[in-house]
C-alpha positions as CSV (number, residue, x, y, z in Angstrom):
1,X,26.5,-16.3,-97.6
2,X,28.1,-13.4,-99.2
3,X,27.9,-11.3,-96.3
4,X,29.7,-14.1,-94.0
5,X,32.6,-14.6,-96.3
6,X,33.0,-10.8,-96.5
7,X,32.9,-10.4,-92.8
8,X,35.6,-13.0,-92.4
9,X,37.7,-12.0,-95.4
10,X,37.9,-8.4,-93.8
11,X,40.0,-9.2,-90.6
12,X,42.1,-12.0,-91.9
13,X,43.0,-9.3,-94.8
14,X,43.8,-6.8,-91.6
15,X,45.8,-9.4,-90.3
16,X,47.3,-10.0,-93.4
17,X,48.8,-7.0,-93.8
18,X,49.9,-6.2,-90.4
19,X,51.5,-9.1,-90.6
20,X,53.2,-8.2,-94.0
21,X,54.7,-5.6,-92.4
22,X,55.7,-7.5,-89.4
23,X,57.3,-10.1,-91.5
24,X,59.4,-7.7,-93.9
25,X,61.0,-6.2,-90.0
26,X,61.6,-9.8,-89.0
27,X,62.8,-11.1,-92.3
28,X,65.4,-7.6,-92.2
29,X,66.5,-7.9,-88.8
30,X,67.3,-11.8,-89.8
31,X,68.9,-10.8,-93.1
32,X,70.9,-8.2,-91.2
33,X,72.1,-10.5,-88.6
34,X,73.2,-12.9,-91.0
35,X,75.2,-10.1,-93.0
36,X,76.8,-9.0,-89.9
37,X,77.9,-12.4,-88.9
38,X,79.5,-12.9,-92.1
39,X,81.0,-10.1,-91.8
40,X,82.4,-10.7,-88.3
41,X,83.3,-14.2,-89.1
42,X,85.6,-13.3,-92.4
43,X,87.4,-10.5,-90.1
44,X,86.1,-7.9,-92.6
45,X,88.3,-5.1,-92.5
46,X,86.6,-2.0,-92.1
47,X,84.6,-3.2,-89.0
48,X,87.7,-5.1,-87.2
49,X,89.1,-1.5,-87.7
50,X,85.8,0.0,-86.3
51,X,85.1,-2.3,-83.5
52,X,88.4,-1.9,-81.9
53,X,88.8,1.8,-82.0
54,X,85.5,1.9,-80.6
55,X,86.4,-0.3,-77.9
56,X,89.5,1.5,-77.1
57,X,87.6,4.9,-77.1
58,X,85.2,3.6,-74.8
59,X,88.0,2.4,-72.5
60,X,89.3,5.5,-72.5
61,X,86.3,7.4,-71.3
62,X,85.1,4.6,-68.6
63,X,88.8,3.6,-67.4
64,X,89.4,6.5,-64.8
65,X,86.1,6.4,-63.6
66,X,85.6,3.9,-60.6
67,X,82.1,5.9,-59.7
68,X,81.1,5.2,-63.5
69,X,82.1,1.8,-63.8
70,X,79.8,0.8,-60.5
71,X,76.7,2.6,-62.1
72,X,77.7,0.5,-65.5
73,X,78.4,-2.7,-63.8
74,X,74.8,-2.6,-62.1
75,X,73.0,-1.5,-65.6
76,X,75.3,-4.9,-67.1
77,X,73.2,-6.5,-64.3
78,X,69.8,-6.0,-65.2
79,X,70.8,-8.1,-68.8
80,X,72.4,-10.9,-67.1
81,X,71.1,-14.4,-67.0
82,X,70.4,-15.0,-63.2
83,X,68.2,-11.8,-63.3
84,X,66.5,-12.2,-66.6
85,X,66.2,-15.5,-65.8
86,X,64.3,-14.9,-62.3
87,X,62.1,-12.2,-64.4
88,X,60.7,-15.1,-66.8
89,X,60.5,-17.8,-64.0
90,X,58.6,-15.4,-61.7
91,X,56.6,-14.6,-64.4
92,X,55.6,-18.1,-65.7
93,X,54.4,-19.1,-62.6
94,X,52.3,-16.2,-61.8
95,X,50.8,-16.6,-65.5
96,X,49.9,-20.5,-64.1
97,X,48.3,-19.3,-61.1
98,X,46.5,-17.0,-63.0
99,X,45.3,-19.4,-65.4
100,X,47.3,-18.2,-68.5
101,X,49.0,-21.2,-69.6
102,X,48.8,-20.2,-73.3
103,X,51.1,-17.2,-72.1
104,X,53.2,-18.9,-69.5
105,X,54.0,-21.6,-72.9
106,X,55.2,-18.1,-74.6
107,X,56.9,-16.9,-72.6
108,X,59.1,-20.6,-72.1
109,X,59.6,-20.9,-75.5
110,X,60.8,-17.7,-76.3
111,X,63.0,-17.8,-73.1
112,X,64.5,-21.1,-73.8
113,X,65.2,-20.2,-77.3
114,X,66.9,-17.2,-76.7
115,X,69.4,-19.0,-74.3
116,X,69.9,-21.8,-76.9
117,X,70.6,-19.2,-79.3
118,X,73.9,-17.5,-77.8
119,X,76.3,-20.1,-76.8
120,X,75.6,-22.2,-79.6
121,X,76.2,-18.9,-82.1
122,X,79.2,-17.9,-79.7
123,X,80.8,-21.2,-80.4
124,X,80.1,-20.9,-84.2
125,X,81.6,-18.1,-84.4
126,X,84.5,-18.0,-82.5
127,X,85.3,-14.2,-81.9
128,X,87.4,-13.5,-79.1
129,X,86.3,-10.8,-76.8
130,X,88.3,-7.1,-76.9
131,X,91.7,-6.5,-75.3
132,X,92.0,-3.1,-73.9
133,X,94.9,-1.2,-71.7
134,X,93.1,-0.7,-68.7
135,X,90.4,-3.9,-68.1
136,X,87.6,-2.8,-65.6
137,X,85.2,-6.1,-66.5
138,X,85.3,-9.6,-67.7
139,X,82.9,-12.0,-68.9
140,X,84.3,-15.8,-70.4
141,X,83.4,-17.3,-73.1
142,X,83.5,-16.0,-76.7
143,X,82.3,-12.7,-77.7
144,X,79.7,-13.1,-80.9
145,X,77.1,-11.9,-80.2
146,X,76.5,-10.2,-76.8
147,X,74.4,-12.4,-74.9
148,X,73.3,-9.6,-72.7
149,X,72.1,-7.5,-75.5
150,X,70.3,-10.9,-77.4
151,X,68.6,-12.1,-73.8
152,X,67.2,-8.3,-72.4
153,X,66.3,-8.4,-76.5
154,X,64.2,-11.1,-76.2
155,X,63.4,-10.9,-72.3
156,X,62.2,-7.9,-72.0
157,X,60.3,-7.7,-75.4
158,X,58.3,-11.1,-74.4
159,X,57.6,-9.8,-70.9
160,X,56.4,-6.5,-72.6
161,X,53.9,-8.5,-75.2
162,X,52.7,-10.6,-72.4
163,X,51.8,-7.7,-69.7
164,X,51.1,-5.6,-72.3
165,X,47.5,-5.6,-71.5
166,X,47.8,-5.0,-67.6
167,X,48.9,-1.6,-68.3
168,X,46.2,1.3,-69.3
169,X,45.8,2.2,-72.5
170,X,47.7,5.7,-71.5
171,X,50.4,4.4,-70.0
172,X,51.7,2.0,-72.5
173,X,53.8,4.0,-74.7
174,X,55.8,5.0,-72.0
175,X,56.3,1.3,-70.7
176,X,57.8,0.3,-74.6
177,X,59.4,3.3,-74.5
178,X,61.3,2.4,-71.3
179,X,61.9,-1.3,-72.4
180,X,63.6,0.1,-75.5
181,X,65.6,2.2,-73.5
182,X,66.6,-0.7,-71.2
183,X,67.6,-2.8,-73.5
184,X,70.0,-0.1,-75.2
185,X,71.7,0.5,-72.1
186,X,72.2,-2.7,-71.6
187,X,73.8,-3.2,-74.8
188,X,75.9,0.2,-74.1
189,X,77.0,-0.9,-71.2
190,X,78.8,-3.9,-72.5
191,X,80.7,-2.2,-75.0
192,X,81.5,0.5,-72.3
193,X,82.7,-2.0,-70.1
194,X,85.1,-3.5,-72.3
195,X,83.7,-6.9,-72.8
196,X,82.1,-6.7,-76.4
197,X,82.5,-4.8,-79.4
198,X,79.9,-2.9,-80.8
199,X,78.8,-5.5,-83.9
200,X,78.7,-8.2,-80.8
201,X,75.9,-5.7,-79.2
202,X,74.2,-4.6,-82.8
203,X,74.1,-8.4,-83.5
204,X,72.7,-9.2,-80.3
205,X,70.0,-6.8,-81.3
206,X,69.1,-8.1,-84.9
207,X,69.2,-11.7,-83.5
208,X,67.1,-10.8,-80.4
209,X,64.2,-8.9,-83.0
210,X,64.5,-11.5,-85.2
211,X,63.5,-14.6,-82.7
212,X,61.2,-12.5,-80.4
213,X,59.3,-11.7,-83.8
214,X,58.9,-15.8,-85.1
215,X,57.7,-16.6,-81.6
216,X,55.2,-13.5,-81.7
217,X,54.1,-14.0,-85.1
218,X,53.9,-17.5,-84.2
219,X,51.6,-16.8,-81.3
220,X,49.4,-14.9,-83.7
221,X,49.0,-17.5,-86.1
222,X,47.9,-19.9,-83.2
223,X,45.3,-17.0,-82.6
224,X,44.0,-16.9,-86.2
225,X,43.9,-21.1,-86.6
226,X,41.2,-20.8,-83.6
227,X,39.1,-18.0,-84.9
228,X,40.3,-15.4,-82.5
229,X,40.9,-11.8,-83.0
230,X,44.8,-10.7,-84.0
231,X,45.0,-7.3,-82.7
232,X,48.2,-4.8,-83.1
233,X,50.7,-5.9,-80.9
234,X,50.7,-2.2,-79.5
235,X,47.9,-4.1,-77.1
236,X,49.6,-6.9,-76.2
237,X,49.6,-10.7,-77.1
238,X,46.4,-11.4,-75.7
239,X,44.3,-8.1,-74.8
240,X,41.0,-9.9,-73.4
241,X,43.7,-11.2,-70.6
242,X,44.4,-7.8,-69.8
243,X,42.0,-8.0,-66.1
244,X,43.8,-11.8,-65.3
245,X,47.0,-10.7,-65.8
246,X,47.2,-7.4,-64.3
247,X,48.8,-7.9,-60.8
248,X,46.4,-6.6,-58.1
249,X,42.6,-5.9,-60.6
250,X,40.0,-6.0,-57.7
251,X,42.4,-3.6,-55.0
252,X,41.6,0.2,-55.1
253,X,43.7,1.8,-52.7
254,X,46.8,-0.3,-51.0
255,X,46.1,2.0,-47.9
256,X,43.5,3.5,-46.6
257,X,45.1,7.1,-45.2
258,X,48.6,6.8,-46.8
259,X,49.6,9.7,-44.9
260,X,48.8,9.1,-41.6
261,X,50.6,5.4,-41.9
262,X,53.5,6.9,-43.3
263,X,54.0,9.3,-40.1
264,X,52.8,6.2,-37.9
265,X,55.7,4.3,-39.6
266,X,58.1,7.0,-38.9
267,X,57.6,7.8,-35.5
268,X,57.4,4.0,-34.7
269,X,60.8,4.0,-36.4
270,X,62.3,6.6,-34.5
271,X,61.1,4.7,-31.1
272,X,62.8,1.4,-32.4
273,X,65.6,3.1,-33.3
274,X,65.5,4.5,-29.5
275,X,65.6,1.0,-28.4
276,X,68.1,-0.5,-30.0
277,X,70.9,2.4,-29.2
278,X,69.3,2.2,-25.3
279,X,70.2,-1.8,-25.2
280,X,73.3,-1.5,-27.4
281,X,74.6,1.1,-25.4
282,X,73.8,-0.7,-22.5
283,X,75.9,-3.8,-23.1
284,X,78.2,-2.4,-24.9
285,X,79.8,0.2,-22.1
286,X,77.6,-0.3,-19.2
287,X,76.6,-4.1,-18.5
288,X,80.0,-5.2,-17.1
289,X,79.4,-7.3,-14.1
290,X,76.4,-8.2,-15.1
291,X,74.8,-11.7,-16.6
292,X,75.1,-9.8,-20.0
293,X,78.9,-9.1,-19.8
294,X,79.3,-13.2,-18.8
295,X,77.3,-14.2,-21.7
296,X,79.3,-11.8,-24.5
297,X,82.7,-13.1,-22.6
298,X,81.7,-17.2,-22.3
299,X,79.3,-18.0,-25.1
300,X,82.3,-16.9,-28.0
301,X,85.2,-18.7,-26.3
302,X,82.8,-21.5,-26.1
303,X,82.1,-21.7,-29.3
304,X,85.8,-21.0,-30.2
305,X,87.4,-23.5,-28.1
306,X,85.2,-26.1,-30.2
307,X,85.7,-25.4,-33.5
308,X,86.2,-28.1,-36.1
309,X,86.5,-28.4,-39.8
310,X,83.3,-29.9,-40.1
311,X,81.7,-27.3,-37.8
312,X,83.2,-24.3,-39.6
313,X,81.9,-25.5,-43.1
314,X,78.7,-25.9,-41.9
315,X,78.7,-22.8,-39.8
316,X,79.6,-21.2,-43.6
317,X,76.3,-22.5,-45.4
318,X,73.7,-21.7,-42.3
319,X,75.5,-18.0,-41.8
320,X,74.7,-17.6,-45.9
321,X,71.1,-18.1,-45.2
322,X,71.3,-14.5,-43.6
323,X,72.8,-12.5,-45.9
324,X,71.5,-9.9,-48.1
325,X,71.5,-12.3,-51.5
326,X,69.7,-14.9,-49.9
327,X,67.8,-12.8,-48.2
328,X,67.1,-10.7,-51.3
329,X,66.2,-14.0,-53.4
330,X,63.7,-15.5,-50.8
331,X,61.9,-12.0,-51.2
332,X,62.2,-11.8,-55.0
333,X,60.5,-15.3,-54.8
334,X,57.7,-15.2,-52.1
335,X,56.7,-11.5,-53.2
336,X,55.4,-12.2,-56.8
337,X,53.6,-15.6,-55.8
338,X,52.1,-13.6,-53.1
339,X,50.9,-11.4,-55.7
340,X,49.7,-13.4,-58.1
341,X,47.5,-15.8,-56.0
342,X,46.2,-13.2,-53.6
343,X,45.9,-10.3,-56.0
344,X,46.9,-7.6,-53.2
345,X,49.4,-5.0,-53.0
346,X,49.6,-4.9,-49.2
347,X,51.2,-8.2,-48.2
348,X,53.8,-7.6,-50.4
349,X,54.3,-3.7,-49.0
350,X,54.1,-5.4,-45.1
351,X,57.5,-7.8,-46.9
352,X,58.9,-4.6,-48.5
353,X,58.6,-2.2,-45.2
354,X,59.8,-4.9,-42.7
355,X,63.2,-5.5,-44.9
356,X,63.3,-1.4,-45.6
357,X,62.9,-0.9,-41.5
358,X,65.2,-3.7,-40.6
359,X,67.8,-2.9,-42.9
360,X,67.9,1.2,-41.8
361,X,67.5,-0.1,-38.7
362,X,70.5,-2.2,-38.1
363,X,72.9,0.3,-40.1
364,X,71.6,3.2,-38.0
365,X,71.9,1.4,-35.1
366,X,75.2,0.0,-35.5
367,X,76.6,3.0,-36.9
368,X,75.6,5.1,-33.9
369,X,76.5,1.7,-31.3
370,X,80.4,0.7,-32.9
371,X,80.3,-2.5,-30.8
372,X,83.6,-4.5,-31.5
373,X,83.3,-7.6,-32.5
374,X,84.0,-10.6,-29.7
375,X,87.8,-11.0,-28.7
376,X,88.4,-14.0,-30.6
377,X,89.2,-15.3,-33.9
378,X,86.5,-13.8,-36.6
379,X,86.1,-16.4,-39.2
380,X,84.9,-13.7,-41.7
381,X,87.4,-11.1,-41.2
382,X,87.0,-7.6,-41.1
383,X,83.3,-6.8,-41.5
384,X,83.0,-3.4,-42.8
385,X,79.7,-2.8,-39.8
386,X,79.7,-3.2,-35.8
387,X,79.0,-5.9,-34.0
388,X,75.7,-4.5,-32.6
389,X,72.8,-5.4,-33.8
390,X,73.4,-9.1,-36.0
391,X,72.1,-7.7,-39.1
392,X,72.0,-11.4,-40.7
393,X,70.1,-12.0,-37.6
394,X,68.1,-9.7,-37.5
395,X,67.2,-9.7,-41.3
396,X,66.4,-13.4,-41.5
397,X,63.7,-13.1,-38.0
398,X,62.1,-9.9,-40.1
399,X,61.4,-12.0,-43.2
400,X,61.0,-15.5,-42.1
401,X,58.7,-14.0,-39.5
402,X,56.6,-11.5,-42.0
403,X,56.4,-14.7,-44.1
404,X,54.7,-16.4,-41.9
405,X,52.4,-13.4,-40.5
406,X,51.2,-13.6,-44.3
407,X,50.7,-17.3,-45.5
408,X,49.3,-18.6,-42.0
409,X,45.7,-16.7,-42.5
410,X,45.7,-17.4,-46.0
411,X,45.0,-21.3,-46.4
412,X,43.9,-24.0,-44.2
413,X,46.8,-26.6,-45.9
414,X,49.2,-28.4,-43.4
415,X,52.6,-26.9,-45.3
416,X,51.4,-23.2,-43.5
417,X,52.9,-24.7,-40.2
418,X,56.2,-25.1,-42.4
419,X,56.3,-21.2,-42.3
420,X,55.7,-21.1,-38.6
421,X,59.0,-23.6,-38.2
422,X,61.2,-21.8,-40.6
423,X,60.2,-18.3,-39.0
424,X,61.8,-20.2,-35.9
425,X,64.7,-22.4,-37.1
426,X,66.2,-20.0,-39.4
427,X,66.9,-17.5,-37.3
428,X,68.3,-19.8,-34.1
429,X,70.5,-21.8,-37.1
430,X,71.8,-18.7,-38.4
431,X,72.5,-17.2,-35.3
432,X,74.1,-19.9,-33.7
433,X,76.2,-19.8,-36.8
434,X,77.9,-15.9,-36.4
435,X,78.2,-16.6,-33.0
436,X,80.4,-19.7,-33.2
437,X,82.1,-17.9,-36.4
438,X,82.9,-15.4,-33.8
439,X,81.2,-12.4,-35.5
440,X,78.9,-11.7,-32.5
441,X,78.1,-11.5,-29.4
442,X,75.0,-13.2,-27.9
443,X,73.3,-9.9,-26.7
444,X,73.8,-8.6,-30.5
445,X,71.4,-11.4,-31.2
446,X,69.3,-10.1,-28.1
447,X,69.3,-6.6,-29.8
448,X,67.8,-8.4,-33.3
449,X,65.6,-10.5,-31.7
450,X,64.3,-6.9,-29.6
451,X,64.4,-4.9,-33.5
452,X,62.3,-7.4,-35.2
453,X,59.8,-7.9,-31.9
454,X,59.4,-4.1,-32.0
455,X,59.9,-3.3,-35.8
456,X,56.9,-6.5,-37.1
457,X,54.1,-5.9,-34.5
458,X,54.1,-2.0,-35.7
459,X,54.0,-2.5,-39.0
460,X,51.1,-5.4,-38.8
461,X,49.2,-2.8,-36.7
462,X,49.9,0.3,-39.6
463,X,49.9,-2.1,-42.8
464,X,47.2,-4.8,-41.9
465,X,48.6,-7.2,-44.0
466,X,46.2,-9.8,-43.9
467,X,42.6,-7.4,-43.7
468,X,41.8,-8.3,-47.9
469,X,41.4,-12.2,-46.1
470,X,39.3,-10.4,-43.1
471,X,36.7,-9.1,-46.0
472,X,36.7,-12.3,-47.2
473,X,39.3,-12.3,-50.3
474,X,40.2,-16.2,-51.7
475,X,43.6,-17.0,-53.2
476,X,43.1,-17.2,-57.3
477,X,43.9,-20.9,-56.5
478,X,41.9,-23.0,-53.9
479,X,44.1,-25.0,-51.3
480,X,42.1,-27.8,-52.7
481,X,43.0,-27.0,-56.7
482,X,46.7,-26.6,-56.2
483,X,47.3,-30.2,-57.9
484,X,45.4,-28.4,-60.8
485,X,48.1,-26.1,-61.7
486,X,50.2,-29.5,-63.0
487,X,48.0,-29.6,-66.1
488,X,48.1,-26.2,-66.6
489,X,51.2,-27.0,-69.4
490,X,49.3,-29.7,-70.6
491,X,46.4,-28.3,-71.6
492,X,48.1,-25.5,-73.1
493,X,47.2,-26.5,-76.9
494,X,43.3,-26.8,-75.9
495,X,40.8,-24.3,-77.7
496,X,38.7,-22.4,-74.7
């Protein structure tokens, strides 16, 4: 009996003490947060004094600098809410697939808190952002604390405790060490920017230590209540999730011979490339006469000559569906689920390479082309590329289409016939869109319908997107247990 109360007595003191320590650096950084809004609410002296010749010195530097202000204003980015917020969304649903609920909970509460946490502070507070002599940002709202510097805080830290575990052993010092260093340029880059003073960043800090280290302790209790190990948090919040959790566990090598697809991929791209200046060249100076030339001269006065209101807005929303955010957000969404069901690297490469190829395509290509755009009123204005090929065109057949190539093998449900569809109608909606917008010409949607037909087929034949299913890989959730990841919140509370 002796021995037994000994043995248990001997990790829960461990854990005791870590967690001394753990407490005392939460219990400062909230103690320090709390001085420092004080501080910044009774306009103490010494750091009004300090804050603004900070900001002013910063301004200073940054001001003549439009190169520098781009590279700042993209750092600014990575802290912002619709990018942390896609990181912990993304993540909270691959942690459900994955059957990590306990995790994906985590990683909600800690989110949500930190986004209650800033406005209602902000208001509290009151503080009015800096006024310098030559602005080059603006953010609205109040400026107490930095919101960028308390969410990448919090973000960033729970995403690193969560994932921790995925990474080998060797490679996770380096991985806090570049958190820590994201998050401080973050936080530099507000006060570089204009748009915070430096005790709106260091509070951001404190506040963001202090709430990311109640939820983790937190967490840890929860752990100790059910008789589970508490180990450092240098190994993550839960370190026997560590082969669940870790994006792609059971795939060796993403390609076979890298090198030999690599020079399959270039000289493929090269003969695309070929293609596309033969056709664009074509139809550009050379087709006149022809059924092409009617086509580029009829279909856009066409389209013109019935324009309405109605038509025109509508014409707006379906041409968005091909640009590069939209584009860019359907990827940043189907990629990671991808992942995480699958467990395989390669479908989301074959994504990857056919946006990488379509988008070097269609630059080089109209670069080396300079088609003007139809003879009649462009809706959009100056467009700072040619007409030839429709890169929103051409961008939404290569992903809608790769989709598709992907999630049709993959499970026997009726909603894979929904890629098929999409793979069609997007591209015809948003097509018929720029050309009634009169931004191109219908043999510009020719030469993207000609990129993506020669651009998709190579890279399924160098890539194999879809050979893990050949050898007989399942998704991590059955077609027939998707209703199953509904209780996956539900049962989050439940001992193993």
């Amino acid at each position: 009996m002796t021995a037994v109360k000994e043995a248990t007595r001997r990790p829960l003191g461990h854990f005791a003490e870590r967690s001394l320590a753990g407490l005392l650096v939460v219990a400062g950084a909230g103690v320090g947060f709390g001085v420092l809004l004080m501080l910044v609410r009774f306009h103490w002296g010494p750091l009004y004094h300090a804050d603004h010749e900070a900001a002013e010195w910063f301004n200073g530097l940054v001001a003549p600098h439009h190169p520098l202000v781009t590279v700042l204003q993209a750092v600014t980015d990575l802290g912002g809410r619709p990018v942390l917020i896609w990181l912990i969304t993304i993540a909270v649903v691959g942690l459900l697939i994955r059957r990590q609920s306990r995790l994906a909970v985590y990683l909600i509460i800690t989110g949500v808190g930190g986004l209650i946490l800033d406005p209602s502070l902000k208001a509290l507070v009151g503080r009015l952002r800096p006024v310098v002599d030559v602005p080059v940002a603006s953010a609205p709202g109040n400026s107490f604390p930095s919101g960028h510097a308390l969410g990448s805080f919090v973000a960033y830290g729970a995403l690193l405790l969560v994932f921790l575990p995925a990474v080998a052993p060797r490679w996770r010092k380096p991985a806090i060490a570049i958190a820590a260093v994201l998050v401080l340029l973050v936080g530099l880059t507000r006060i570089a920017l204009g748009v915070h003073f430096v005790s709106d960043v260091l509070g951001g800090w404190l506040l963001g230590a202090a709430w990311l280290g109640v939820t983790a302790y937190a967490f840890r209790l929860w752990r100790r209540e059910r008789g589970r190990p508490v180990p450092s948090l240098t190994e993550g919040l839960e370190p026997e999730a560590g082969r669940e959790i870790k994006p792609a566990p059971a795939e060796e090598h993403v390609l076979e011979h890298p090198r030999s697809s690599v020079a399959e991929l270039l000289v493929g791209w090269v003969l695309v490339f070929g293609a596309l200046y033969a056709f664009g060249m074509y139809v550009s100076h050379h087709a006149k006469g022809t059924v092409f030339d009617t086509l580029d001269t009829e279909v856009p006065r066409w389209f013109a000559d019935r324009r309405t209101d109605t038509l025109t807005d509508l014409s707006w929303w379906w041409s968005k569906f091909g640009d590069t955010h939209a584009i860019l957000l359907v990827s940043l969404v189907f990629c990671p689920i991808v992942l995480a069901v699958w467990k395989r690297w390669r479908p989301v490469l074959f994504v990857v390479l056919a946006m990488f190829g379509e988008l070097s395509l269609f630059l080089a290509s109209a670069r080396v082309v300079e088609r003007p755009r139809p003879p009649v009123e462009n809706l959009d204005g100056q467009m700072p590329t040619s007409s030839f090929p429709s890169g929103h065109i051409a961008a939404t057949i290569c992903l809608w289409t790769a989709m598709a190539i992907i999630v049709l093998p993959r499970t026997d449900r009726w909603w894979r016939w929904l890629f098929v569809a999409l793979a069609v109608i997007m591209p015809v909606g948003v097509a018929t869109s720029r050309m009634y917008r009169g931004m191109h010409h219908p043999t510009d949607f020719m030469g993207a319908i000609l990129l993506g037909a020669l651009w998709l087929p190579l890279l399924w034949w160098v890539v194999r997107p879809n050979e893990d299913v050949r050898r007989g890989n399942r998704p991590a959730i059955e077609s027939e247990q998707v209703h199953e990841l509904d209780d996956e919140l539900a049962s989050a509370g439940r001992e193993d």
